[in-house]
C-alpha positions in Angstrom: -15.8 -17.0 32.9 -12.8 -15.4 30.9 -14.0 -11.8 29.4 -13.4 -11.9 25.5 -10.6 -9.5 24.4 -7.8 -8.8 22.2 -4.5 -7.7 23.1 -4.0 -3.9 22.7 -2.8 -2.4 19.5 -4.1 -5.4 17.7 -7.6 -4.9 15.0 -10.3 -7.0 14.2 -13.2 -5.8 12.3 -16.9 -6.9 11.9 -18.3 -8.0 8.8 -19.6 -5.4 6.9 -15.7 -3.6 7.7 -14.0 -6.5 6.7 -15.6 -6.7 3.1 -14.9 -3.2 2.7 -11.0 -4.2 3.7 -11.0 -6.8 1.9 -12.3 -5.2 -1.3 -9.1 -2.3 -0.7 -6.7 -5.6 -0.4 -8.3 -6.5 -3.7 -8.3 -3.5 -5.8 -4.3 -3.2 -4.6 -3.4 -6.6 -5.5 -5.0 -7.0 -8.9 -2.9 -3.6 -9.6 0.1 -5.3 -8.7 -1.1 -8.2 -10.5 -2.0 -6.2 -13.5 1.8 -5.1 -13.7 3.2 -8.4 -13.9 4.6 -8.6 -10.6 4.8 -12.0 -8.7 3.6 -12.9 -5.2 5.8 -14.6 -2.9 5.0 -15.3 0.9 7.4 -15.7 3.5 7.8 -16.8 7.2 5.8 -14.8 10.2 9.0 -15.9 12.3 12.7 -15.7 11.0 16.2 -16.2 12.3 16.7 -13.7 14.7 20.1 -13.0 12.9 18.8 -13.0 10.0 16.0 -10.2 10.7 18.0 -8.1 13.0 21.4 -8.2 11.1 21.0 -4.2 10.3 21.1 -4.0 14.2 20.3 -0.9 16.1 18.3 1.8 16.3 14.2 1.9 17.3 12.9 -0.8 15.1 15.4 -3.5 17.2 13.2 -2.1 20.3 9.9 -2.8 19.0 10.7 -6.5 17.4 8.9 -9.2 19.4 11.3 -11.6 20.0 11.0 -15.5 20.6 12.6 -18.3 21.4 12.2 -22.7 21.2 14.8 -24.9 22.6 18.3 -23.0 21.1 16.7 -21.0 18.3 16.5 -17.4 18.7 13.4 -16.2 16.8 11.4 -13.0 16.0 8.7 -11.9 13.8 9.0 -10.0 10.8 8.7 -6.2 11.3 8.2 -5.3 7.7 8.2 -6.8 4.4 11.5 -5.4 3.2 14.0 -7.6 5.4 12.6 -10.9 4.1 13.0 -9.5 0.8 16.4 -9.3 0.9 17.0 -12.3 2.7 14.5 -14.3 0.3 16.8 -13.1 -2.9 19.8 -13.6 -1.3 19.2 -17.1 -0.5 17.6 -17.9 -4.1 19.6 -16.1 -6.2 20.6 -18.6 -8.3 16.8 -19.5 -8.7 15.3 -15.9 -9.1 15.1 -14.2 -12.8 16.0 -10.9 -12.8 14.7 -8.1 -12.8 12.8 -9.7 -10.0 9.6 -8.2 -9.7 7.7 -9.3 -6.3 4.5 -8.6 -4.9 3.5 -9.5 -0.9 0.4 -8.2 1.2 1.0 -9.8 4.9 0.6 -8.7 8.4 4.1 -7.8 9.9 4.6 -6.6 14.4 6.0 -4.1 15.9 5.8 -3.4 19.4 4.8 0.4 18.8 3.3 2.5 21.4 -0.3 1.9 21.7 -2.1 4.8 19.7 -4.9 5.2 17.2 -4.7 4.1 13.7 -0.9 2.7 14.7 -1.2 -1.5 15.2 1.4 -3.8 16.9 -0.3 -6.1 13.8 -0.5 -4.8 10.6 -0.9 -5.7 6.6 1.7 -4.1 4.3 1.3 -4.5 0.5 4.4 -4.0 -1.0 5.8 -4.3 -4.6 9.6 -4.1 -5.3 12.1 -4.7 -8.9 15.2 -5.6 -7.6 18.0 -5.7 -10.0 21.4 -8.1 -10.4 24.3 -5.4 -10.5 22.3 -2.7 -12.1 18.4 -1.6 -12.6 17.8 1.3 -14.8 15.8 4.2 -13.6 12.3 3.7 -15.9 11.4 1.1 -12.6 11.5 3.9 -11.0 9.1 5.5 -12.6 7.0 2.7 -13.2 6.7 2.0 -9.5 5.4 5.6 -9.2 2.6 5.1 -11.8 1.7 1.8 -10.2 0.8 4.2 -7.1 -1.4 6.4 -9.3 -2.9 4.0 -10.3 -3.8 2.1 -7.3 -5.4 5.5 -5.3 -7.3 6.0 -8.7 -8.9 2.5 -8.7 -9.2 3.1 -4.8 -11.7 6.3 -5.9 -8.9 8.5 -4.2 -8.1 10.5 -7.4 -7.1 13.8 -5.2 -3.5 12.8 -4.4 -0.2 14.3 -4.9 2.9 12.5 -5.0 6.1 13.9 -3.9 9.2 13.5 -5.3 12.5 14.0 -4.6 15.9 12.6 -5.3 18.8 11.3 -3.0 21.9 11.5 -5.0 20.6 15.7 -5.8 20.8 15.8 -1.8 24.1 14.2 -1.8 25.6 15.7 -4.6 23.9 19.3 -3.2 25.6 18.3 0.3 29.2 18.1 -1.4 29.0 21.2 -3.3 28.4 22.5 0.1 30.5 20.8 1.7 28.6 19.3 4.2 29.9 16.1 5.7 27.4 14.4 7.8 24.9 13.6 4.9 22.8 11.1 7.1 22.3 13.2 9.8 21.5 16.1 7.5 19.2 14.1 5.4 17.2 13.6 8.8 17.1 16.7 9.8 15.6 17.9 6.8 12.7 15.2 6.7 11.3 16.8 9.6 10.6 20.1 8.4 6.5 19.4 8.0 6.4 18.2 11.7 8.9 20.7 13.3 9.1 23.7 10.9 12.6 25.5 9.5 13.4 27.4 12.7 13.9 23.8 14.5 15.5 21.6 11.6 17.6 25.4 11.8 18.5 24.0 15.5 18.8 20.7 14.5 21.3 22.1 11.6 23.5 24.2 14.0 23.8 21.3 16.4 25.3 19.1 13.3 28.1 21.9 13.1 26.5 23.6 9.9 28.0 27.1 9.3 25.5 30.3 8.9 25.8 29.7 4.7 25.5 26.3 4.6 22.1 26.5 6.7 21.1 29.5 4.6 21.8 27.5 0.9 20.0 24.5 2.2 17.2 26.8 3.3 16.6 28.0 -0.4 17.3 24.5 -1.3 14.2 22.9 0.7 12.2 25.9 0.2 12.0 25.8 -3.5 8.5 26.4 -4.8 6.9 26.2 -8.6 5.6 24.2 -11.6 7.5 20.7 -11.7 9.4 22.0 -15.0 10.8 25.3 -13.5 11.6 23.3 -10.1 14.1 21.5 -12.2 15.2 23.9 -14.2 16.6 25.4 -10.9 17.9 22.8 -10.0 19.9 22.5 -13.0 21.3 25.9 -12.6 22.8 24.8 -9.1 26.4 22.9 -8.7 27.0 23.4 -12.1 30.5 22.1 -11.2 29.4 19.0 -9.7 29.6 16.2 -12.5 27.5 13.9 -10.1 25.0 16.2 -9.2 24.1 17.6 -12.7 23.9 13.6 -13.5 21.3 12.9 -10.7 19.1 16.2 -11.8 19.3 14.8 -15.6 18.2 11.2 -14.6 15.5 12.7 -12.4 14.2 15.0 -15.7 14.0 11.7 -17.3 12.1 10.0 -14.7 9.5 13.1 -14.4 8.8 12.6 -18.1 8.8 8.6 -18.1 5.6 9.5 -15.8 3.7 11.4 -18.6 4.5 8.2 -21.1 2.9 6.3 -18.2 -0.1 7.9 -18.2 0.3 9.8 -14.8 -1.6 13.5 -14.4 1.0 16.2 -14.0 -1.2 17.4 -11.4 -1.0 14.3 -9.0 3.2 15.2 -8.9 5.4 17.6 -7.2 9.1 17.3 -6.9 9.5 18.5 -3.6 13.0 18.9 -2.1 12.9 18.7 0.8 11.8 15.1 1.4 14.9 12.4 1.7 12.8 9.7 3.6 14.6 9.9 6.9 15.8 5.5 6.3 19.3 5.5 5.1 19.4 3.0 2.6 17.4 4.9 0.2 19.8 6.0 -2.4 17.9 7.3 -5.6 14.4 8.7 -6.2 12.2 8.9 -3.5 8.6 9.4 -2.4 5.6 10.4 -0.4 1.9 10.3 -1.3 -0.4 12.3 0.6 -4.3 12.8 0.3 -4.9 16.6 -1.1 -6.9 18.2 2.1 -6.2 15.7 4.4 -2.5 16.1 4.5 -2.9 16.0 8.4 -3.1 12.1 7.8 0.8 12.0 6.6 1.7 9.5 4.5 -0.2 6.9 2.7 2.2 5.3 0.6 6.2 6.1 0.4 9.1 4.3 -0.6 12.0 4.5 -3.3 15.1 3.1 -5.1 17.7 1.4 -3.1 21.4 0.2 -4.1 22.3 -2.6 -1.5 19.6 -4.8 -0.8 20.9 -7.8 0.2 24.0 -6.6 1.5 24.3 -8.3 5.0 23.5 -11.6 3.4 24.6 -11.8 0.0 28.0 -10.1 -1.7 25.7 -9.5 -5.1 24.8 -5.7 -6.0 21.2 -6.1 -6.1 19.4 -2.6 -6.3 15.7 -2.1 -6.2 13.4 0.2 -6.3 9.7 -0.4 -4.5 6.8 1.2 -2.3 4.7 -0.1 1.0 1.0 0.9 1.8 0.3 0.1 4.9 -3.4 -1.2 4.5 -4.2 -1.5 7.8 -3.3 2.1 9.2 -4.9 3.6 5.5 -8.3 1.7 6.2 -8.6 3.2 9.7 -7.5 7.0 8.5 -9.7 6.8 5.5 -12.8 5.6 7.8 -11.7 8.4 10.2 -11.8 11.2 7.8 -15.1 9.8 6.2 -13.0 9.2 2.7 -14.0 5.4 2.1 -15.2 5.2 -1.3 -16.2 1.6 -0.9 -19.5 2.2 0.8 -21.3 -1.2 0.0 -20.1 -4.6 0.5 -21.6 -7.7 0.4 -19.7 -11.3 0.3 -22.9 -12.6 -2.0 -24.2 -11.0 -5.0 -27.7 -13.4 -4.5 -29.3 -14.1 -1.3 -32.2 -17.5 -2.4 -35.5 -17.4 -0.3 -37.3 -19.8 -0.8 -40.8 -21.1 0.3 -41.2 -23.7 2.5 -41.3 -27.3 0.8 -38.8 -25.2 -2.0 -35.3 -25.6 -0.2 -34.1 -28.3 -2.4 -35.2 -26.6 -5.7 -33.3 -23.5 -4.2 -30.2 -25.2 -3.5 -30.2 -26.5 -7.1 -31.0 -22.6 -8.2 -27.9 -21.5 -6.2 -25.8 -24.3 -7.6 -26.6 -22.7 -11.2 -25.7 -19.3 -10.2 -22.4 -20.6 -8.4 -21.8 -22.3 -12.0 -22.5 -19.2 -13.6 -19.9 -17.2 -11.7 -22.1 -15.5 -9.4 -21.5 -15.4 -5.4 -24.9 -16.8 -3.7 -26.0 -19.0 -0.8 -29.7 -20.3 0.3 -31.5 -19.2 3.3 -32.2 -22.6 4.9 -33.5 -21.2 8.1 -38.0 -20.8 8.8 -39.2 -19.3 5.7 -40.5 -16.3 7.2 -41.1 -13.8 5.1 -40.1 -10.5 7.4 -37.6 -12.6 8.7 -35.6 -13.3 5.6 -35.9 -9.7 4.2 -34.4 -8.6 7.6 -31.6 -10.9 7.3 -31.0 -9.8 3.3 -30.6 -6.2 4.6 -28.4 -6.9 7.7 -25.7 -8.1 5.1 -26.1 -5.8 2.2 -26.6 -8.5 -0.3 -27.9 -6.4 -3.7 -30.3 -9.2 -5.3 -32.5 -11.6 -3.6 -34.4 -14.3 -5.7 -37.7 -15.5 -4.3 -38.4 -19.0 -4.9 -41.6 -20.4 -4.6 -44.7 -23.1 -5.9 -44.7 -21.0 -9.4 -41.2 -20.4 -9.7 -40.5 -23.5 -9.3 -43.1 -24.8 -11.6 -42.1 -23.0 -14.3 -38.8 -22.2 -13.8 -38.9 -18.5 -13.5 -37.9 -16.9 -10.6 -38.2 -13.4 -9.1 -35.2 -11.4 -8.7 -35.2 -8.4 -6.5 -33.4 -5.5 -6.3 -32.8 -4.8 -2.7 -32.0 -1.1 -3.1 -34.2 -0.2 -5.5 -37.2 -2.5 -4.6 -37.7 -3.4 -8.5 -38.7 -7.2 -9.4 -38.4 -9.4 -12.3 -39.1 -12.0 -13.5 -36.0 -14.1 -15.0 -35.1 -17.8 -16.4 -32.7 -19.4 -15.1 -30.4 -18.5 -17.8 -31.8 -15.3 -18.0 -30.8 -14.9 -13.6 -27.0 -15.7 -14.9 -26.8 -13.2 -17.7 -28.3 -10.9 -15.8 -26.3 -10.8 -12.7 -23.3 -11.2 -15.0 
């Protein structure tokens, strides 16, 4: 006899987990939803061409590959890369702005560790423009993310901004030439601290004052208004720098008009998002006294999506939760506001002799918009209560000889222990 198992790095949960997932799938979607952005689904498996055409660096390690008869095939890593090829190849079909929703499992062949899967759901939303997108996406993708962690009951978040082209243009002024490599360095100081990126810095061939300026840069500190006012007195000779901290003022207040607390922000300079096709605004969201989690959503504006399939300019901006990895990390830390799930709102007992009448009840309340099934199983008493409580269902209606008599039925409140009697109209509207 084979021993049941699943392959490691690979989740799957029990019920009363899975309704709790579920319901966090469902709260991020209808926000998505809510925005007017469109879902689209694509391929597990694409072209391995296609999905490795960026080539290089650790994500090529951990793709799993594939192959039937003379195609090369491997399975999608993230949700980004069949973005770009999806628009690329429908251009002509696509309206744009093109705003996109998709929540799908994507692999990676990561080291084995906890709360980091080899399968794993991403919800992503992205706007992707034809030539040109103007910067109030950006924002809006932002308040989409306060939104969502407010509806998730995590209202203690901060969000941290920052802005690529003030890096860049910062870098120039400096005269730094190795922006990438910088930009990487810098993104590490939470994990490693200054005295390493300092290291890092040196080894990249930085001089003594340009380490020292970028120092002051990252380790600005303040309310949001006099962080940018700062910025705003640096480079004042840089044209393209004073533009990027001008559009970024604009952004920051584009977030008040979309209802965003000040308090749930905080420019923050020294995060770049180590990926190097992030070209505008960026950022990070983090759970106020559990920073030690990292990350829960990130992302930002791009300029070349589609640029190994398509000669178009198509720049977007858009963020990724990665659903799977929050679920275990809020479960971890004890920060799951979803406490009680149940995939029926009625559980139907009835007597015995009454199983017909309560499969006509059920049918009623299915009619009436309410999730319920009919325990068709002995009718014994203790046993049906047990079973009522083992899934978490709130209301059970008990249907016997009088109830079905008269047509009123008794409708319990499982956590509460209070009964009622109800019509059959009366059941609908109530559970309503």
């Amino acid at each position: 006899m084979i021993k049941p198992s699943i392959l490691p790095g690979f989740i799957e949960l029990l019920p009363e987990d899975q309704l709790i997932f579920e319901k966090l799938k469902e709260i991020i979607e209808e926000n998505y939803k809510k925005a007017g952005f469109t879902p689209i689904d694509t391929p597990v498996l694409e072209k391995k061409e296609v999905l490795l055409a960026k080539g290089g660096g650790e994500t090529e390690k951990q793709v799993y590959e594939l192959s039937k008869g003379k195609t090369d095939m491997a399975m999608r890593f993230d949700l980004t890369v069949p973005l770009a090829r999806y628009v690329a190849q429908h251009y002509s079909e696509l309206s744009f702005p093109f705003r996109r929703y998709h929540i799908a499992k994507v692999y990676r062949g990561e080291r084995n560790q906890k709360g980091r899967y080899r399968e794993f759901y991403q919800c992503d939303i992205d706007i992707v423009g034809d030539e040109d997108l103007h910067y109030s996406n950006d924002a809006e993708i932002v308040s989409i993310i306060y939104r969502v962690f407010q509806d998730l009951g995590l209202k203690d978040i901060t969000i941290h901004l920052n802005h690529r082209k003030i890096l860049s243009g910062f870098f120039d002024f400096l005269g730094i030439q190795k922006h990438t490599d910088v930009l990487r360095s810098l993104d590490k100081m939470d994990k490693i601290g200054w005295e390493e990126v300092e290291k890092l810095l040196e080894d990249l061939d930085l001089d003594q004052e340009q380490i020292a300026e970028l120092k002051k840069f990252v380790s600005i500190q303040g309310s949001n208004h006099e962080i940018l006012d700062y910025l705003s007195s640096l480079a004042q000779e840089s044209p393209a720098y004073q533009e990027a901290v001008e559009e970024f003022k604009e952004i920051v207040d584009l977030l008040r008009s979309y209802g965003v607390d000040e308090k749930s922000i905080q420019i923050d300079t020294k995060i770049s998002r180590g990926l190097d096709y992030y070209t505008g605004l960026v950022f990070e969201t983090t759970l106020n006294g559990h920073e030690q989690i990292g990350s829960v959503c990130s992302g930002g504006r791009y300029d070349h999506l589609a640029q190994h399939y398509s000669n178009k300019n198509l720049p977007g901006v858009g963020m990724s939760i990665g659903l799977s990895r929050l679920f275990y990390q809020l479960k971890a830390e004890n920060l799951l506001k979803i406490e009680f799930a149940s995939a029926a709102k009625v559980l139907v007992l009835p007597m015995e002799g009454y199983l017909q009448d309560g499969i006509e009840l059920v049918e009623v309340l299915r009619k009436g918009g309410i999730s319920s099934f009919v325990y068709s199983e002995k009718p014994k008493m203790k046993k049906m209560f047990k079973y009522a409580d083992s899934i978490k269902v709130p209301y059970v209606v008990i249907l016997g000889e009088e109830e079905a008599k008269k047509k009123e039925y008794a409708l319990r409140n499982m956590e509460s222990g209070k009964q009622e009697l109800l019509s059959r109209d009366g059941l609908v509207e109530f559970l309503k």
